[in-house]
Structure formats: C-alpha cells, structure tokens
C-alpha positions as CSV (number, residue, x, y, z in Angstrom):
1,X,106.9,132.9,85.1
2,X,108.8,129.6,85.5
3,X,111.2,131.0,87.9
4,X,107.9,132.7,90.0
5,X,106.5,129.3,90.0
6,X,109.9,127.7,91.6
7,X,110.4,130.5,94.2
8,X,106.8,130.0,95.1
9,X,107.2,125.9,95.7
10,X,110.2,126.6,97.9
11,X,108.7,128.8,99.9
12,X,105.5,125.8,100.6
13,X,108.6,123.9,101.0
14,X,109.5,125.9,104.2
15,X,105.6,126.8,104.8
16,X,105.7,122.8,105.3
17,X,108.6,122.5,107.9
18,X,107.2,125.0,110.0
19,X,103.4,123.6,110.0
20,X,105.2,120.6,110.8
21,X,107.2,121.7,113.7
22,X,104.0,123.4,115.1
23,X,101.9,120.3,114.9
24,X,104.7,118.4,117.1
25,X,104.1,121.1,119.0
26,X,100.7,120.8,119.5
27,X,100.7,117.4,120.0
28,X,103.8,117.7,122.8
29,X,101.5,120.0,124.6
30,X,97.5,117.5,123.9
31,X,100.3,114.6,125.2
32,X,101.8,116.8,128.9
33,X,97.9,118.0,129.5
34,X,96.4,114.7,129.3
35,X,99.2,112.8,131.9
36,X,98.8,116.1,134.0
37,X,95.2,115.7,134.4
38,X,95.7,111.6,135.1
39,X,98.4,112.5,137.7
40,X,95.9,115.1,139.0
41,X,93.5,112.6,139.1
42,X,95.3,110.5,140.8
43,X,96.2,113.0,143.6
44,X,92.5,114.0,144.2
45,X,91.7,110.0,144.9
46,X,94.8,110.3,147.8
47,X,93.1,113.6,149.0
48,X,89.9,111.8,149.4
49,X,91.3,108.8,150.9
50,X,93.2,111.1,153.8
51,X,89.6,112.6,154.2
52,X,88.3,109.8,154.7
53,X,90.7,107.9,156.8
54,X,90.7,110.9,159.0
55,X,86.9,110.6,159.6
56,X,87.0,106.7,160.3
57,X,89.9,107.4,162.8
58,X,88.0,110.2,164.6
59,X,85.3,107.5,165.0
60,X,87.4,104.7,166.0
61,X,86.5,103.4,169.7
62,X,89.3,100.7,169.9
63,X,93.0,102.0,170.2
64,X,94.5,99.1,168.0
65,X,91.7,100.4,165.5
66,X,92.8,104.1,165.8
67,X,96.6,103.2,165.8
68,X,96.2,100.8,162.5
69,X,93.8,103.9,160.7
70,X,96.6,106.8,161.9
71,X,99.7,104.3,160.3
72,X,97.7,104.6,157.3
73,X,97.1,108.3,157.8
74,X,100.5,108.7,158.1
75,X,101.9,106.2,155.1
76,X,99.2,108.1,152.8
77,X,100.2,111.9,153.7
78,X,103.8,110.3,152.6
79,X,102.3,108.7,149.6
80,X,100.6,112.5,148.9
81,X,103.9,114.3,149.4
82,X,105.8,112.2,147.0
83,X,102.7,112.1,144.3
84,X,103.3,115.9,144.3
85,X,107.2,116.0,144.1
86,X,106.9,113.7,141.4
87,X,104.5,116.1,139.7
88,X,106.0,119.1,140.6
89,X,109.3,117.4,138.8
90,X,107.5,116.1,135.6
91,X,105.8,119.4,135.1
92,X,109.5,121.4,135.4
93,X,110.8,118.6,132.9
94,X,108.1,119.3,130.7
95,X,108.2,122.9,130.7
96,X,112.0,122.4,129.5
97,X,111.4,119.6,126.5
98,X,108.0,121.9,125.5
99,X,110.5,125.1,124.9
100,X,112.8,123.3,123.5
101,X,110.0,122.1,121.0
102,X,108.9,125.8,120.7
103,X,112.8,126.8,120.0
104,X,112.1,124.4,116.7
105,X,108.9,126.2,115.8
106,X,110.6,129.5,116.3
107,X,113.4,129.0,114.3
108,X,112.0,127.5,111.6
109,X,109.3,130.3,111.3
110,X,112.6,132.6,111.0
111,X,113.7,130.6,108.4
112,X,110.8,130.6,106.5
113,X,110.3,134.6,106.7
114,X,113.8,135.1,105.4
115,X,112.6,133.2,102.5
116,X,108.8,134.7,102.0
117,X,110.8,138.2,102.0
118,X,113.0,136.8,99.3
119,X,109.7,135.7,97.0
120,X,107.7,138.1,97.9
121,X,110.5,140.6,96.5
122,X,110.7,138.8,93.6
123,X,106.8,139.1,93.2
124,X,106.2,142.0,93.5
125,X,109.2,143.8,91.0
126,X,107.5,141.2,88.5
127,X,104.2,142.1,89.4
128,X,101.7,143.3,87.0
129,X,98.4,145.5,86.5
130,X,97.1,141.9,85.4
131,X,98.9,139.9,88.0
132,X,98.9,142.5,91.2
133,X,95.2,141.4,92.8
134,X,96.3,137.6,92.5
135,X,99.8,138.5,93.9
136,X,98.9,139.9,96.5
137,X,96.1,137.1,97.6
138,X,98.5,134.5,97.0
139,X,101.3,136.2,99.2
140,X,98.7,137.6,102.0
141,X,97.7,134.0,102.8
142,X,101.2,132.5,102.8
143,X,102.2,135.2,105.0
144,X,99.2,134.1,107.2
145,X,100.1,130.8,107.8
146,X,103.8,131.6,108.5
147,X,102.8,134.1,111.4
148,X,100.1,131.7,112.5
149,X,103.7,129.5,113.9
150,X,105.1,132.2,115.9
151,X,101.9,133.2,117.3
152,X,100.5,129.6,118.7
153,X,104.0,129.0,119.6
154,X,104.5,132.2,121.5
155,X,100.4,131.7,122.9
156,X,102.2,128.2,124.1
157,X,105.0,129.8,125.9
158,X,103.2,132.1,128.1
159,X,100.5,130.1,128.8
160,X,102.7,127.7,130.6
161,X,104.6,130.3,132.2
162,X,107.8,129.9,130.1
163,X,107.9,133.7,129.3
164,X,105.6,136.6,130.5
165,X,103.3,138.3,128.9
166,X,105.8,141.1,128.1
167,X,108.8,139.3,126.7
168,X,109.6,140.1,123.0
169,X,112.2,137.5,122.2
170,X,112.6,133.7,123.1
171,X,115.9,131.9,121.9
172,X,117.0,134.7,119.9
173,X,113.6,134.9,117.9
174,X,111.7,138.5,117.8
175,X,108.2,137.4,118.9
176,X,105.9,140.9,118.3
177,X,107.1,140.7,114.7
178,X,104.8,143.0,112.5
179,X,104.5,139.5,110.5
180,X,104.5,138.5,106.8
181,X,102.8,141.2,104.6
182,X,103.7,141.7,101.1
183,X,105.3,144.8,99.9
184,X,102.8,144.1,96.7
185,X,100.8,146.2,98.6
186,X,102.7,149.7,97.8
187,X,102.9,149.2,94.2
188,X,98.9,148.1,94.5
189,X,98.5,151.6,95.4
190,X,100.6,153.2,92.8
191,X,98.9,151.1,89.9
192,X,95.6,152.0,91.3
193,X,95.0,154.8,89.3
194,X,96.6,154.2,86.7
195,X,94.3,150.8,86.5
196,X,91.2,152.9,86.9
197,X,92.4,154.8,83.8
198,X,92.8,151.6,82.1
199,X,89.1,150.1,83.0
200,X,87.5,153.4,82.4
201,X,89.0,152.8,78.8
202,X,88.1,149.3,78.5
203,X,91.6,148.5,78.3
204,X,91.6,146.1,81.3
C-alpha cells in the first residue's frame, strides 16, 4: 500500500509540471491576443483617419489646403504600411515563442504518460475485487487531466496555424494519442463475475 501511495504522489508530481506548463501556455496565448487586438485597434484609428483625410481633401477649394491634406494622406498610408509590417512581424515572432511554449507542454505530457503507464501497471497487478472500482476512478481522472495538456496544446497549434488540422506529430510528440486509460479496465471485466458470485453470497 505504502509503495501504491508513493507511485501515486509522483505521478501528481508530474500531473503538476504539465498543468503548469499549460497554464504558461494559456497565459502566453491571453498575453499575444490582447496586444494583437490593441495593435488592431490601433490600425483601424489610421484606416479611419485615411478615410477621412481623403474626404476633407476631395473637399478642399484652396490648393495649399489640398497639397498640406494629400502630404498627410501620403505620410499616413506610410504610417499604415509600417503599422502592418510591424504586425505582420510580431505575429510571425509570436507564432515561434508560442510553439516553442507548446514544445514544453508537449514534452512534458510525454513525460508524464511514461510515468502514468508505469503506476497504472503497478495498480492494476495489485488491484483488488475490493480495491478495482476505486482504482480505476482514481487512474481514469488522472489520465484525464494528462490528455487534457496535449489536447489544449494541440487545439492551440492549429488554431494559430502552426500545424494543420491533419498533422499527427509536433516536435517529435504523437498528438492523436488514444490517451491515458487504465488497463484496470481488463481485469474489471474478468473480476466481474466472479464479484457477482461474491455479492450474490454476501461475501462482498
């Protein structure tokens, strides 16, 4: 029981890492949206500044008027062009630091299967007709929290075009992993009748 107990506070150990990695994650992507939408904000007051030095100059009827409003047309549709370089560059660089971020997610939910495999082994060749129903709950939701990682981090990845839709693997991590189920499950089923034996005689 001791050694079930250990196992079972390592892996929350590495269930730990990986919710942390995920919540940088998270909060990487809450931090690039919000200075998107300001720098998109920003571009939209230019737009309607253009529009509306455009209508002033069509309405201009002196020429130093007209030539003072089409400079500024012109130093504006500058201003515009560079505004969207600038965000066309911040949102590549983005893209880049947010996969790296993934990568950190990703590997660390490897890491952490590898060792849910390993306890969950262990639990269920110690399993017992008393301890099989809470062995299985216990492993089920673990297991659900690890594949929770891969999934918002690969939900992430597409949804800013860093992968499509199709791709199965991202820096060397399987992404349409069958994910975390406990092989509890299989001697569940060959206990079960033996069990019902047991509660029909009161013995359970």
């Amino acid at each position: 029981m001791e050694k079930r107990q250990e196992m079972l506070q390592m892996l929350k150990g590495k269930i730990e890492e990986l919710t942390t990695a995920k919540s940088k994650l998270t909060l990487f992507v809450e931090k690039m949206e919000t200075e998107q939408e300001n720098d998109k904000v920003a571009i939209s007051a230019l737009e309607a500044e253009l529009i509306s030095l455009k209508e002033a100059q069509t309405m201009a009827v002196d020429v130093s008027e007209a030539k003072l409003l089409k400079n500024q047309i012109t130093e504006l549709v500058e201003d515009l062009e560079l505004h969207k370089t600038v965000l066309t560059a911040k949102e590549n660089k983005a893209k880049q630091e947010m996969a790296e971020v993934a990568t950190d997610v990703l590997k660390t939910y490897n890491q952490t299967k590898f060792v849910y495999s390993t306890v969950d082994a262990h639990f269920t060749v110690t399993a017992s007709m008393l301890s099989i129903d809470e062995d299985i709950q216990t492993m089920n939701a673990l297991g659900h929290q690890i594949d929770m990682g891969v999934s918002y981090a690969k939900t992430v990845l597409i949804k800013y075009g860093i992968i499509s839709q199709g791709e199965s693997t991202f820096s060397g991590v399987y992404l349409n992993s069958t994910g975390c189920h406990t092989r509890a499950n299989q001697v569940r089923v060959k206990l079960s009748t033996l069990m019902s034996d047991y509660r029909a005689q009161r013995l359970l």
